[in-house]
Structure formats: structure tokens, C-alpha cells
N, C-alpha and C positions, 0 to 999 in steps of 0.2 A: 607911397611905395606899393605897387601891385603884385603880390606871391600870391602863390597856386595855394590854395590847400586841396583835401582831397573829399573826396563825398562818402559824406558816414555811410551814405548805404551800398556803397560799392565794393565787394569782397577784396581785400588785400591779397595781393600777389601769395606771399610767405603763409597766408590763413589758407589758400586755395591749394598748398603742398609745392610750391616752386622750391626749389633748392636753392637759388639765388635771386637775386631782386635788388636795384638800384634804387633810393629814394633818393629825389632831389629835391634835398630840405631847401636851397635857394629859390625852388619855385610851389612848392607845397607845404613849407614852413616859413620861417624867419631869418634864417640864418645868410649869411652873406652870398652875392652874386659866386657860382662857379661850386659850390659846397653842396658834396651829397656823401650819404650813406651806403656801402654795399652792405646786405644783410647776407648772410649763409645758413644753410644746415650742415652742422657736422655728419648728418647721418650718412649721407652720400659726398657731401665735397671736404675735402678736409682744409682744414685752417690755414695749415704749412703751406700748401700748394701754393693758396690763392696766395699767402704772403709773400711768397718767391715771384709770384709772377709781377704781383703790384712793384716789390724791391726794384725789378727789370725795366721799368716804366718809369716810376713816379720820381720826382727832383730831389734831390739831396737838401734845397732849402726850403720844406715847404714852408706856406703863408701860414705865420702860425693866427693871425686875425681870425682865417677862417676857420680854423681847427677850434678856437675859443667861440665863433659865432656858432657853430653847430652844437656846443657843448649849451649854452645859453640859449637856446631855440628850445633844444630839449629841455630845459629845466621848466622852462615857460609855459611849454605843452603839458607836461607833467602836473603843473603844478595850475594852473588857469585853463587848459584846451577845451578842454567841455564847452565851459563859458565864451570863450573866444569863438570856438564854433558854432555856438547857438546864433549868436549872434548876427553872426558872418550868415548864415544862411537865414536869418531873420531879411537881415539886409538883400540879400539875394533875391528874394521873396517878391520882395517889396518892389527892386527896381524890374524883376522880371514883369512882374502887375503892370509897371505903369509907361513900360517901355510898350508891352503889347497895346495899349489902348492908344496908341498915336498913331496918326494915317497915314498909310505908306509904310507901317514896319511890321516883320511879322517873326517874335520871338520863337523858334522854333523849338519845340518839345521832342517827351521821346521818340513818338509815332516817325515824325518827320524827317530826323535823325536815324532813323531804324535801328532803335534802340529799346530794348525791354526797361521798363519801369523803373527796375534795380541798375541801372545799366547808364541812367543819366546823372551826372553828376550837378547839383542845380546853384552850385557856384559856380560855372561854366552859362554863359549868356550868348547863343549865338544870333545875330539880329541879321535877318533877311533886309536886305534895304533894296531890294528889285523893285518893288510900288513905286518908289523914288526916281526913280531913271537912272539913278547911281549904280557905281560897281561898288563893292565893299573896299576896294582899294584906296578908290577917292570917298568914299566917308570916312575914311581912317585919318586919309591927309588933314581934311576939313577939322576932322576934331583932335586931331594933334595939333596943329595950325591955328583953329581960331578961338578951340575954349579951354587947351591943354589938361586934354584927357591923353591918356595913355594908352589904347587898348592893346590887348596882345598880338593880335596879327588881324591881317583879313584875305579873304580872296574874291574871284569874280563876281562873288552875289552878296557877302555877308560878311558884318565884323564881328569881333571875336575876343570876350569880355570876360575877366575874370574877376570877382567880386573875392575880397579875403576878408582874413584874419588885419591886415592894416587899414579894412575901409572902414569911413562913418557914415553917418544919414550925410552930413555934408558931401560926401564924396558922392553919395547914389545920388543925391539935389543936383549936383552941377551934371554926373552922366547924364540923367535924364532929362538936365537942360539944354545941353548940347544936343542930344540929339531932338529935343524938341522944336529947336531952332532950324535944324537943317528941315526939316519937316514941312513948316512954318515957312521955308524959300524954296517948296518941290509940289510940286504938280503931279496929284497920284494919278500912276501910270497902269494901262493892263499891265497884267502879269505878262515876266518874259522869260527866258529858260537858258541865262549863260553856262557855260560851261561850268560845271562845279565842281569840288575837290572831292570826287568821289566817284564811286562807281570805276569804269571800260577806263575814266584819264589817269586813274593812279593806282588801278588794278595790276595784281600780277599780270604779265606777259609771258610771251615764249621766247624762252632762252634759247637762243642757236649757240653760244659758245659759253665756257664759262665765264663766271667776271674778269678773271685774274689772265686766262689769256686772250680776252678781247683786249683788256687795259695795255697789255706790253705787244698788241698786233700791231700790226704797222695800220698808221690810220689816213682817210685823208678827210677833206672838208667837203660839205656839200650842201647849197643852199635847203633852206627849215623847207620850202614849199617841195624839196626833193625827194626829201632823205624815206618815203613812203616804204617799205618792204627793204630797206638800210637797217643793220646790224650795229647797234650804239657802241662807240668809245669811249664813252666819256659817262658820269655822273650827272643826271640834273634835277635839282632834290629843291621841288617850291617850299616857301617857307611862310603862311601854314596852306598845307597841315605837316609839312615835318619827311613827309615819306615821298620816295624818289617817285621820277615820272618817270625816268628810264635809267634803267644800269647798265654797265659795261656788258656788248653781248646778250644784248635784250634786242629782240625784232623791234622795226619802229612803225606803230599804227597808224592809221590816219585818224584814229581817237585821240590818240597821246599828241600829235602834232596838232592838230584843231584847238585842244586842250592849251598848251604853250603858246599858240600864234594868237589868242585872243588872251592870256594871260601877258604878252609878251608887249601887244600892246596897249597895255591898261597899268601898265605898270607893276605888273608883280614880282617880287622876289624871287630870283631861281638861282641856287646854290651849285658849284660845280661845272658849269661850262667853261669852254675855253674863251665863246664867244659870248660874253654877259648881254649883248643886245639881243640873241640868239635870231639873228640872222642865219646864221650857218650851225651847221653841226658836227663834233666830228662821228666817222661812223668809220666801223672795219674797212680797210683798202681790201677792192675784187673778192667781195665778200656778200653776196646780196641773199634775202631769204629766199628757200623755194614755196614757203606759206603763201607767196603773193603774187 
């Protein structure tokens, strides 16, 4: 079983002064798929509200499994977490070491990530496979496919590994066996520069309308190679990293398009279209930006 935990040395939301903050003990603890914690301050939000609003939302049956696995993750924490996190990022450690010494992969740290020190979390493993001739898409297949690993996502350059609180040395043995093997059948390649999940392709844009009335505009369709200075409709949210490439009423770049048309076909995950091949888009009808 592969859960998140989180990295000691990265400051908690609620220690940083948020007044509100989501944990999702399903993927940073133990507790069952779909199971998380809202935490609060009363100083500024009060109790009652937030209960009224959740009342207006949440099922009249909830799963009481989960409401018992959260209560049980917590005990576990409480009572072993130290140890379990030592652990975990012993393990961590280890597979980060030896993942980096294989040819054609290149485990990326803070620096590369553009991330301060405090800022990486190093039960998080994310593995460049560009040396490779691979996208991170298709080594995700392979080691789903041929040595059933798991990992959590990937995108055009790299996969994307969490190491927990349920792994063992056994488990980091076979990660690093599999990817030892694909290694072992790839021919390191120069270096090459796909589009990555970051930067100008999943940066904010310029909004020409708001979301809410681009979503209810009247919309029409218009081929991916088109839609260049096009006014988005629709949502399209890859999966990782998690965050949209275009919202409702977002101008459409020819970064973000380039972005999707080589993620489109390499097979990546994109949440929210009407047209899942994304061939087409939809965009605002007689609605074009004047940015362009």
C-alpha cells in the first residue's frame, strides 16, 4: 500500500497561522482511501459555521469504516509515528542513493525542483527518466505492467514516487529493481527538454472572463492546433501535478497548447475535457482575446 506521509521538516499549514487546513490522512497517513481531516481555529472561524456548512454537503450515511480508519491511523501515529517516520525516510534515503547511481536517471533534489532545503519533502522521489529516451508516462506503464510497482503519477519527463510509512527494504529492492531493468534495456540518450509540469504550461494566465461566466457562455468547439488567443470553456486539470492547465475564461497560450499536444500524445492524464482525446477544445463562442 502506497500513503503519503509528510516531511518533518516542512512547516505545517495550522503551525504557519492558516485558520483552516485539510489533512489527507488517506494519502499522508494510514487511514482508508477518501479519509481526511479538516483542522480549524476558533479564533477567526467559528465551529458552528463550518458545521452548518459541512450538514449542507455531507450524506446522511456516512462510511462509518472510514470515520473508524482515521480514528485508528491517529492512534498509530500517536503512539509509534516517530519510529515509523524514521524509518520511512531511512528508507527514503536509501532508495533515493541508489536510484541516482543508475545510468540514464537522474533523481532530482531541491535545487532542481526550485525548492529551498526546508521545502523538499524527501519521501517524495521524483525520477528524471529523459537519459532514457522515455517519457515518465511510459516508465510508469512499464513498471506497472512488468514488475508491479505502483508509483503515483508521472508526466512528460519524470515519475513520481512516494516512499511511506507501509514500505520495507523489500519494497525499495524491487523499486529499484525495476527501474534497474528498464535501464539495463535503454540506451543513454543526450539530454532532451519535454515539456514539463511546470513553469509558462501550468502557470497562472490571463483571465479575459470570469470562470463562472465563461462556464455558463455559450461555447463552441475548435480544433487543439486552433484554439491559440481562444477564451477557455471548459476545465483541463493533468493529473500530476494536480493543477489545471486552463480554466474556464482563461486566454489560451501557445505555451499551454504545446504543453497538452505533447502531453496528449504520450498519453497523459487530463481531467475535465469534454473531448478526452483533446483533439478539440471547447472555448467561448465570438469571444477571441485582444492579448493576441
Amino acid at each position: 500500500m502506497w500513503v503519503l506521509v509528510t516531511a518533518p521538516s516542512a512547516p505545517a499549514a495550522m503551525a504557519e497561522g492558516a485558520d483552516g487546513a485539510v489533512t489527507s490522512t488517506h494519502k499522508m497517513l494510514s487511514s482508508l482511501s477518501q479519509s481526511s481531516i479538516l483542522n480549524i481555529r476558533t479564533r477567526r472561524v467559528a465551529p458552528g459555521r463550518i458545521a452548518a456548512a459541512v450538514t449542507l454537503t455531507q450524506t446522511t450515511s456516512p462510511l462509518l469504516p472510514l470515520v473508524a480508519s482515521i480514528d485508528a491511523c491517529r492512534r498509530q501515529m500517536a503512539l509509534d509515528g516517530e519510529a515509523l517516520l524514521s524509518r520511512t525516510l531511512g528508507l527514503a534515503a536509501d532508495a533515493r542513493r541508489r536510484l541516482g547511481m543508475l545510468p540514464g536517471l537522474r533523481v532530482l533534489d531541491a535545487a532542481a525542483l526550485d525548492l529551498g532545503p526546508q521545502q523538499l519533502d524527501p519521501t517524495k522521489l521524483v525520477v528524471d527518466v529523459a537519459g532514457l529516451g522515455l517519457t515518465g508516462l511510459a516508465a510508469e506503464r512499464a513498471l506497472r505492467e512488468r514488475f508491479a510497482i505502483a508509483p503515483e503519477g508521472s508526466d512528460l519527463s519524470s515519475v513520481i514516487l512516494f516512499l511511506t510509512i507501509g514500505d520495507t527494504t523489500s519494497s525499495v529492492d524491487q523499486l529499484v529493481g525495476g527501474f534497474a531493468a528498464l535501464c539495463g534495456e535503454r540506451t543513454v540518450v543526450a539530454a532532451r527538454t519535454p515539456p514539463r509540469s511546470s513553469g509558462a504550461a501550468i502557470g497562472p494566465g490571463v483571465q479575459a472572463m470570469t470562470p463562472r461566466d465563461a462556464f455558463f457562455a455559450a461555447a463552441r468547439t475548435v480544433p487543439l492546433t486552433a484554439a491559440v488567443g481562444e477564451v477557455a470553456a471548459e476545465l483541463l486539470t493533468p493529473y500530476p501535478p494536480g493543477i489545471p492547465v486552463l480554466a474556464p475564461g482563461e486566454v489560451i497560450t501557445a505555451d499551454k497548447l504545446d504543453y497538452l499536444a505533447h502531453g496528449s500524445a504520450n498519453g497523459m492524464y487530463v481531467c475535465g475535457p469534454a473531448d478526452p482525446s483533446l483533439a478539440t477544445l471547447r472555448v467561448v463562442a465570438r469571444h477571441r482575446s485582444e492579448t493576441t
